[in-house]
C-alpha positions as YAML, in Angstrom:
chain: A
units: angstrom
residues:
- id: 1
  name: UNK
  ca: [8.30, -48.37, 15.25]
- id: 2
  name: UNK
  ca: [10.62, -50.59, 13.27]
- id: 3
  name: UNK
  ca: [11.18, -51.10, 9.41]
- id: 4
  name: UNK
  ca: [10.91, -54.09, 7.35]
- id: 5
  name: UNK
  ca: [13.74, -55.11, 5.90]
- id: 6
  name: UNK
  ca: [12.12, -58.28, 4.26]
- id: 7
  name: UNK
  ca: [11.25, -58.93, 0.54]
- id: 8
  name: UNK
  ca: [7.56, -58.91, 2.23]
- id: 9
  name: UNK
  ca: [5.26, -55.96, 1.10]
- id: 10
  name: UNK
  ca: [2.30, -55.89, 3.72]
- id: 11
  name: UNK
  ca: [-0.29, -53.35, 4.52]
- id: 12
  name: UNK
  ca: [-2.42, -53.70, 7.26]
- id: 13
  name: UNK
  ca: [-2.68, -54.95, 10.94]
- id: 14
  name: UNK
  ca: [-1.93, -58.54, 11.70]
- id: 15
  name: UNK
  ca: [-1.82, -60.08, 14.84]
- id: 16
  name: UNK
  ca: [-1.82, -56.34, 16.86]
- id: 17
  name: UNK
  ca: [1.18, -54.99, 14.44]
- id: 18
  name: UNK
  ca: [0.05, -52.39, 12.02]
- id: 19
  name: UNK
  ca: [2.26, -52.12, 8.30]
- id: 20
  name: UNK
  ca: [1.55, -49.71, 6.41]
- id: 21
  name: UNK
  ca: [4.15, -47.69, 3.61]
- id: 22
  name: UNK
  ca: [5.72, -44.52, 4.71]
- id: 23
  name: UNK
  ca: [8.47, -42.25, 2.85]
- id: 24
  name: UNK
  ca: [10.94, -44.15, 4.73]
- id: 25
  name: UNK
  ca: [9.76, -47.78, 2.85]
- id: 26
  name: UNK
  ca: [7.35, -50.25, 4.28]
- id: 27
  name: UNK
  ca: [7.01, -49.56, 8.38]
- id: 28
  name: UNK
  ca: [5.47, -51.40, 11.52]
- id: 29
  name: UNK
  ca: [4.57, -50.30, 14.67]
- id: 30
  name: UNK
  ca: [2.48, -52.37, 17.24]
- id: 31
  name: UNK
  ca: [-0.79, -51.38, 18.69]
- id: 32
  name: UNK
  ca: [-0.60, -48.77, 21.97]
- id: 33
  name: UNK
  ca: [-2.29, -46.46, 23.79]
- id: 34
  name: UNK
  ca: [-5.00, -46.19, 26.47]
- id: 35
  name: UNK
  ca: [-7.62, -48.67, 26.66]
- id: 36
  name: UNK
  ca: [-11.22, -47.91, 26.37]
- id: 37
  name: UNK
  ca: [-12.34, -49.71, 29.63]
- id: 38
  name: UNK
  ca: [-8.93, -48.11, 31.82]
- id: 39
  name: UNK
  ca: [-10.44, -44.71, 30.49]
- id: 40
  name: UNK
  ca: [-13.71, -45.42, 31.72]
- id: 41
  name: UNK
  ca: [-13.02, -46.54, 35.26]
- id: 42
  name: UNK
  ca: [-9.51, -45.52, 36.44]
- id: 43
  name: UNK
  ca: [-9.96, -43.21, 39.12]
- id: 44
  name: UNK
  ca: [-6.80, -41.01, 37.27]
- id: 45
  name: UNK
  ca: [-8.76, -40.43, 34.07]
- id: 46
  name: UNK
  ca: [-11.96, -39.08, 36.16]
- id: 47
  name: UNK
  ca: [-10.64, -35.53, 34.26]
- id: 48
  name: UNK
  ca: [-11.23, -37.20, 30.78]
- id: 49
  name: UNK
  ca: [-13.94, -38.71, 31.56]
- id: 50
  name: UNK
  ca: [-15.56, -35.28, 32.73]
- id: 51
  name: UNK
  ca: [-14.21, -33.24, 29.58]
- id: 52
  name: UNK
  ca: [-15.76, -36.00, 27.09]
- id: 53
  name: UNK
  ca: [-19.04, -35.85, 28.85]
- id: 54
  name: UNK
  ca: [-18.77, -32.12, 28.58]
- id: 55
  name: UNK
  ca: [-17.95, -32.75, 24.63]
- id: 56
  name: UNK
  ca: [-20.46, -34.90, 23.82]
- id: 57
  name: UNK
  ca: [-23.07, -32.45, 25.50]
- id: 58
  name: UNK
  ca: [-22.00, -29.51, 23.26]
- id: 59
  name: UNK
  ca: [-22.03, -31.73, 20.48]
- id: 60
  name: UNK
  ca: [-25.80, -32.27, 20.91]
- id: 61
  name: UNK
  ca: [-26.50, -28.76, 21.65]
- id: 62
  name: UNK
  ca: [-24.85, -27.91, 18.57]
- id: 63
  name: UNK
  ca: [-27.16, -30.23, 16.95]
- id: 64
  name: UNK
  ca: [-30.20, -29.32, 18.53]
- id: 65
  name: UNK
  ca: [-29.73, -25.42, 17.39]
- id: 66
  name: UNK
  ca: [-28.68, -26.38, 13.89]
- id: 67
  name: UNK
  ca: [-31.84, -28.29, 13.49]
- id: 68
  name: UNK
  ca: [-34.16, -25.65, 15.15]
- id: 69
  name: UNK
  ca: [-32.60, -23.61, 12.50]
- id: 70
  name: UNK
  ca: [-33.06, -25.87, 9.38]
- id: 71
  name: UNK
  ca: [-35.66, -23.95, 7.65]
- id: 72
  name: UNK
  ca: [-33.12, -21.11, 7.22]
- id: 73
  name: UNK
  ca: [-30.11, -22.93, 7.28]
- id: 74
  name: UNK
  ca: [-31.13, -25.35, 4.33]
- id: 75
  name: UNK
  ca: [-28.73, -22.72, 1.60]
- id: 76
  name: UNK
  ca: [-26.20, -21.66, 4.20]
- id: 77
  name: UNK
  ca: [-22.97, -23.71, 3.36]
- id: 78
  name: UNK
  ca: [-20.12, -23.69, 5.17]
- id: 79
  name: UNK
  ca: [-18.00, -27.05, 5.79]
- id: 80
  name: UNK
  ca: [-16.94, -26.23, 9.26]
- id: 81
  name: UNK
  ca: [-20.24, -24.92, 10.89]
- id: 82
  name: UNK
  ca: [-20.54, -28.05, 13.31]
- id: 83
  name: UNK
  ca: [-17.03, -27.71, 14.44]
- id: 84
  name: UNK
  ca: [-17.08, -23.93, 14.22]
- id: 85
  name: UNK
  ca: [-20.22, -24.15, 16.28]
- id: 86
  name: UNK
  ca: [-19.37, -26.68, 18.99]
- id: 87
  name: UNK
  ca: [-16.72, -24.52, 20.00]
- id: 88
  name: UNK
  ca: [-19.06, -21.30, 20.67]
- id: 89
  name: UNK
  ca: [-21.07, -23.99, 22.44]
- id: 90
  name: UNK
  ca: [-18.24, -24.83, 24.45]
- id: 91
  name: UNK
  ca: [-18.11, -21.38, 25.59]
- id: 92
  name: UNK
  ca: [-21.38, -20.85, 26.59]
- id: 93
  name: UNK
  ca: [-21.36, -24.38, 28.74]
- id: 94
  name: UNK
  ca: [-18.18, -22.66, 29.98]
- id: 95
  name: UNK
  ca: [-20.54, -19.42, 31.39]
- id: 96
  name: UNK
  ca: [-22.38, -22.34, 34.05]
- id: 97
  name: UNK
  ca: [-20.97, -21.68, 36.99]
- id: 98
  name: UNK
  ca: [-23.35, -23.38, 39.00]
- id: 99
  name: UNK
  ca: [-22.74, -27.07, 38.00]
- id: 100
  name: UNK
  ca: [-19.80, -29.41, 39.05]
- id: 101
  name: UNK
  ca: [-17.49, -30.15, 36.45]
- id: 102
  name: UNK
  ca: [-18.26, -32.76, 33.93]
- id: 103
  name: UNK
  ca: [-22.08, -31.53, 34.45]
- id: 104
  name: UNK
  ca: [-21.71, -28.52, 32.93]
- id: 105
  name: UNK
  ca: [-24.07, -27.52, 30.46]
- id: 106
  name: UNK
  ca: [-25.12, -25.24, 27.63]
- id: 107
  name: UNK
  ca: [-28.91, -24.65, 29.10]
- id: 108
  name: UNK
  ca: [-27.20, -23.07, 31.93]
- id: 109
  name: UNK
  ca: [-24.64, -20.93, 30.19]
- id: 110
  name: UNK
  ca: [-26.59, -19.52, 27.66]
- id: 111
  name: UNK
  ca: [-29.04, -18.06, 30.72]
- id: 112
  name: UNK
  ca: [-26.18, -15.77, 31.78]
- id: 113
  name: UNK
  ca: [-24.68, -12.86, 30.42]
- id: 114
  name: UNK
  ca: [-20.84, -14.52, 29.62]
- id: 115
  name: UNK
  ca: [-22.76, -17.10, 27.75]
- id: 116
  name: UNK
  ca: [-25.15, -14.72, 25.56]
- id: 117
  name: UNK
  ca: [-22.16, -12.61, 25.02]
- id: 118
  name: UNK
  ca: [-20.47, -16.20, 23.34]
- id: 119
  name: UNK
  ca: [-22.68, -16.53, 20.60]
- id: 120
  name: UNK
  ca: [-23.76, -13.05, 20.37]
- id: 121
  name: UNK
  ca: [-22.85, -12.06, 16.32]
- id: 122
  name: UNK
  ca: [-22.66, -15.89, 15.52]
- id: 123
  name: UNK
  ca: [-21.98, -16.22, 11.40]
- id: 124
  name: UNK
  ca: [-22.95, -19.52, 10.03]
- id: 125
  name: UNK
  ca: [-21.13, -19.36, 7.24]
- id: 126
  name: UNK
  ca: [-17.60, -17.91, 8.25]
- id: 127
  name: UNK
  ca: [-16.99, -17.67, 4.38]
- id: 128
  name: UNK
  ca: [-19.51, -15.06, 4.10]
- id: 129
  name: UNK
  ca: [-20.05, -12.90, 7.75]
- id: 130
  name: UNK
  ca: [-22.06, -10.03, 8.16]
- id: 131
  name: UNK
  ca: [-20.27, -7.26, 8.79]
- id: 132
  name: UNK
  ca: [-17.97, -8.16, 5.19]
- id: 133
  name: UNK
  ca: [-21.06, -8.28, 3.52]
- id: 134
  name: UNK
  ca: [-23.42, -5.20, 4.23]
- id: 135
  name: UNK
  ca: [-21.44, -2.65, 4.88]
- id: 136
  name: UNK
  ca: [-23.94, -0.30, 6.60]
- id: 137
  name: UNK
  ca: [-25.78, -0.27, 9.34]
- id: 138
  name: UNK
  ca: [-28.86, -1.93, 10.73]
- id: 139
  name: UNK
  ca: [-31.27, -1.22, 13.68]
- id: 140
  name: UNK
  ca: [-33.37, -4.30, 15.40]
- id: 141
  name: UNK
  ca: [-36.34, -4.01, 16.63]
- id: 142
  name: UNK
  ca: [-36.57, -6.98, 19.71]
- id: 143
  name: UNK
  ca: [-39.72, -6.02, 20.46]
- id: 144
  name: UNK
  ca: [-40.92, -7.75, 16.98]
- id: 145
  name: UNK
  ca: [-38.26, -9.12, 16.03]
- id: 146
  name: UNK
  ca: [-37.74, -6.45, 12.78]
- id: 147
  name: UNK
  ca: [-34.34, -5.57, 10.83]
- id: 148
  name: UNK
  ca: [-34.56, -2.08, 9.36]
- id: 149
  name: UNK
  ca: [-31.87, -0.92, 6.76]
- id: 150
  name: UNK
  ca: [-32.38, 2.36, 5.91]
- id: 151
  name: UNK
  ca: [-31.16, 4.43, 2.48]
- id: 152
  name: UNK
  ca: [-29.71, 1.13, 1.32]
- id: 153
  name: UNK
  ca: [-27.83, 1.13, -1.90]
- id: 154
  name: UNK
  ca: [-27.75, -1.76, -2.59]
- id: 155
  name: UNK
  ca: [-24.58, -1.23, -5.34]
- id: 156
  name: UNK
  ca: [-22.22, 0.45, -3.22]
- id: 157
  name: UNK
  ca: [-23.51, -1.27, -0.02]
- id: 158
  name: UNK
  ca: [-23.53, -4.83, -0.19]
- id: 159
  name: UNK
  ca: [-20.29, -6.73, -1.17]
- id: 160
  name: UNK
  ca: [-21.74, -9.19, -3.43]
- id: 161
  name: UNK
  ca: [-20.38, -12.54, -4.94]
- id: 162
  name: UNK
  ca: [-19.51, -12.27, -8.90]
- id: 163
  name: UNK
  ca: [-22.43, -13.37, -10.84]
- id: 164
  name: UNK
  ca: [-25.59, -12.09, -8.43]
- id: 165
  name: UNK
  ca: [-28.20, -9.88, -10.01]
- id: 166
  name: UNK
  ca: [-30.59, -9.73, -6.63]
- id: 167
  name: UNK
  ca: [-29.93, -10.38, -2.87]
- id: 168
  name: UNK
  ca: [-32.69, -11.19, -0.53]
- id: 169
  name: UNK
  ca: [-33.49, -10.24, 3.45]
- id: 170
  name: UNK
  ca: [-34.82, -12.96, 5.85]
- id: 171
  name: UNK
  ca: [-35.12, -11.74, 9.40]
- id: 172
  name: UNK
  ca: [-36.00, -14.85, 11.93]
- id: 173
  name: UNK
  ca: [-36.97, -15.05, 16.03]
- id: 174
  name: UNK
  ca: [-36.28, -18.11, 17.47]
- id: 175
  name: UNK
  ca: [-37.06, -19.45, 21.14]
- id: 176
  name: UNK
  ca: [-35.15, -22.61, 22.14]
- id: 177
  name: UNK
  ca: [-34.97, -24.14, 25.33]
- id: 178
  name: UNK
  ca: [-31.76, -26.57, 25.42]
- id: 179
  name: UNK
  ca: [-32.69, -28.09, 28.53]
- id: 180
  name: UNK
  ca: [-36.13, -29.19, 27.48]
- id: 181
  name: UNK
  ca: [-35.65, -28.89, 23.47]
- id: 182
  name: UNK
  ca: [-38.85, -27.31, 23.07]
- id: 183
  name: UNK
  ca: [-38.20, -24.42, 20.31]
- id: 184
  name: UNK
  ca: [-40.45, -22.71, 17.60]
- id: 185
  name: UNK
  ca: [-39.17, -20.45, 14.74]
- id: 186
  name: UNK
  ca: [-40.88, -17.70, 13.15]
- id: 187
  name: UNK
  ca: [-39.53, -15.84, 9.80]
- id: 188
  name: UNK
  ca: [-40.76, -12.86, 7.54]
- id: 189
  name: UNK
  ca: [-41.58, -13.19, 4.06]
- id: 190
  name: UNK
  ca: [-38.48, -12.84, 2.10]
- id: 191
  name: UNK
  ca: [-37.74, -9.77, 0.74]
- id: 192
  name: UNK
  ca: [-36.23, -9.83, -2.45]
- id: 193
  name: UNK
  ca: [-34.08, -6.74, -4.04]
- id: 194
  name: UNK
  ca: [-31.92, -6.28, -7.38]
- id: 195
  name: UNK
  ca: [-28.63, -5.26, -6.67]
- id: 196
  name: UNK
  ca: [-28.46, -1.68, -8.42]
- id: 197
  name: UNK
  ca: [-27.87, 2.22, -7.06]
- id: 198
  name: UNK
  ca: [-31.83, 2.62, -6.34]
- id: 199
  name: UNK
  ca: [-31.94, 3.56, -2.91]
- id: 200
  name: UNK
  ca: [-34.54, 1.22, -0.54]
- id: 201
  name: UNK
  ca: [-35.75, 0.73, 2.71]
- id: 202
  name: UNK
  ca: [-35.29, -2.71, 3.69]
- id: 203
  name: UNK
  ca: [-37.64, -3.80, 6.89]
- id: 204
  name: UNK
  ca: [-38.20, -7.73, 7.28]
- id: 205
  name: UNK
  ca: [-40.40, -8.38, 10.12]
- id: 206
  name: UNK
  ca: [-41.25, -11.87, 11.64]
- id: 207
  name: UNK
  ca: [-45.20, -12.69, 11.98]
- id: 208
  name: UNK
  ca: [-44.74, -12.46, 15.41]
- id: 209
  name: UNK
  ca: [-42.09, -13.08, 18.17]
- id: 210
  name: UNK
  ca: [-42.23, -16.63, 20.16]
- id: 211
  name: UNK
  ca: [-42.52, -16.71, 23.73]
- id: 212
  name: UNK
  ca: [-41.45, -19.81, 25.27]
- id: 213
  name: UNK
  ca: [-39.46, -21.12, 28.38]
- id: 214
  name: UNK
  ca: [-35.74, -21.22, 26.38]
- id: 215
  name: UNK
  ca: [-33.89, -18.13, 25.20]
- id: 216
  name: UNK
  ca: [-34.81, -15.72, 22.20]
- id: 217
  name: UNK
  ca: [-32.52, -15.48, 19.03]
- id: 218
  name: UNK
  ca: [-32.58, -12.53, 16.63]
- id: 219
  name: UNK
  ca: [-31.43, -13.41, 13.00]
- id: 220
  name: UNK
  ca: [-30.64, -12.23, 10.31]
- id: 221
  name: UNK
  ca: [-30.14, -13.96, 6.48]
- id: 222
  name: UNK
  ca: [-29.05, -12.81, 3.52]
- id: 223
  name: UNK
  ca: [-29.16, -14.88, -0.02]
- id: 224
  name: UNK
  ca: [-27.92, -14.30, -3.23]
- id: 225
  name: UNK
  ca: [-29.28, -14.80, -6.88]
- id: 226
  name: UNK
  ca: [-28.73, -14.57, -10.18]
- id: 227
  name: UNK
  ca: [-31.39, -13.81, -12.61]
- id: 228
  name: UNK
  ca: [-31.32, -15.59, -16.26]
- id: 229
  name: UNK
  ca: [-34.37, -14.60, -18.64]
- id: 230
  name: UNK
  ca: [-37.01, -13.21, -15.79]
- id: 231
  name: UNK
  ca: [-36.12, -16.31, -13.18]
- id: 232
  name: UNK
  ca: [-34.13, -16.32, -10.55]
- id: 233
  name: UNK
  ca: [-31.41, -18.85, -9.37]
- id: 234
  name: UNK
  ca: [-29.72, -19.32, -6.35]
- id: 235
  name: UNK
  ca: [-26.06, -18.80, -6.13]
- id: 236
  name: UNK
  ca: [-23.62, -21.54, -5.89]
- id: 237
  name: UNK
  ca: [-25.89, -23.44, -3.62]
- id: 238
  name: UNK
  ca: [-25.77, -21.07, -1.61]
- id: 239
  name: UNK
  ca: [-21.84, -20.81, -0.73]
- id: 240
  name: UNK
  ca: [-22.19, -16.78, -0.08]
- id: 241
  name: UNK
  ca: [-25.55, -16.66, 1.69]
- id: 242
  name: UNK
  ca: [-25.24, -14.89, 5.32]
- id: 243
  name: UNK
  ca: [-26.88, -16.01, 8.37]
- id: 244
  name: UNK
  ca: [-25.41, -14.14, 11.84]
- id: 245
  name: UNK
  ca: [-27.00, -14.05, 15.76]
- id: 246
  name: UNK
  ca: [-27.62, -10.59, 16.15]
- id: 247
  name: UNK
  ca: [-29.06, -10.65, 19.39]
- id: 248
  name: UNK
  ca: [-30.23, -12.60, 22.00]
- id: 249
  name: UNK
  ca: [-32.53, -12.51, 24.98]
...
């Protein structure tokens, strides 16, 4: 990297040099690195080659469950799901043991225990996770898919964002097969409860539980709202909703 010392004030790349302004003045440094092609067929970046086909299949994965999942997902915010969850991902794919490296994938990982165990209590939004949020207990039900809270309160209970009046209960099955895509999503009706001392019984259950040749996710979401003259708004886009994987089979 060298400095210019000229009267010249230049930002860009010209003829391979790159000058751009630092702290240090106006600085240029030539173009380097690894080509694209050497990567791609030099026998001594086989490694790389493996680990970015590796990436670029969690990626997908990543984007296939997120989109299975849009329905619920559509007022769960958090800015760093897709990295958050490519790295789960890249645990599962870690759980094949069965493929050579570089063919490793997330259709095989998430069959076995290690893999399950990966994504097992999943929170999409890592601003608002379950266990920070209701702070009681809950009891699934896999064989339909139901979330029962019992004796909630929902005051002393659930650790709500300033400004919500109600929260509501979503519980969700999903099958999705990575290796073929195939996937179907079932939810219960919402149920919708003010945040106040009465004690409830809170039991979403899904219409039924999908069978299909992928996996089965248990979900649970939670979304928050604030009530102005008898309507009800969501809050803040949905910035503290909850979504977590609480099981999966």
């Amino acid at each position: 990297m060298a400095k210019l010392s000229s009267l010249l004030k230049i930002e860009g790349t010209l003829d391979g040099m790159t000058f751009y302004k630092g702290k240090d003045g106006y600085l240029v440094r030539t173009k380097g690195g690894i080509s694209k092609s050497r990567i791609q067929n030099d026998p001594a970046f086989i490694r790389t080659r493996e680990n970015g086909t590796e990436f670029g299949h969690v990626a997908k994965s990543g984007k296939v469950l997120r989109q299975a999942l849009t329905p619920l997902l559509a007022d769960v915010k958090d800015g760093r799901l897709v990295s958050r969850l490519t790295k789960t991902l890249s645990l599962v794919k870690n759980a094949d043991t069965t493929s050579s490296r570089g063919n490793r994938n997330v259709g095989i990982g998430i069959a076995t225990p290690e893999g399950q165990n990966a994504i097992k209590a999943f929170d999409f939004n890592q601003n608002a996770r379950l266990d920070s949020i209701l702070l009681t207990d809950l009891t699934l039900d896999t064989a339909t898919g139901g979330v029962l809270i019992s004796n909630l309160n929902p005051l002393q209970q659930i650790n709500a964002p300033s400004g919500a009046t109600h929260v509501s209960f979503t519980a969700a099955v999903l099958n999705l097969d990575f290796q073929t895509g195939e996937k179907e999503l079932v939810m219960s009706t919402e149920i919708n409860n003010p945040l106040n001392s009465t004690v409830v019984d809170i039991n979403p259950i899904p219409a039924s539980v999908p069978t299909g040749t992928g996996q089965t996710y248990f979900l649970l979401k939670l979304a928050f709202y604030q009530e102005i003259n008898s309507m009800q708004y969501a809050l803040n886009n949905g910035a503290y909703n909850v979504m977590q994987i609480l099981e999966i089979q």
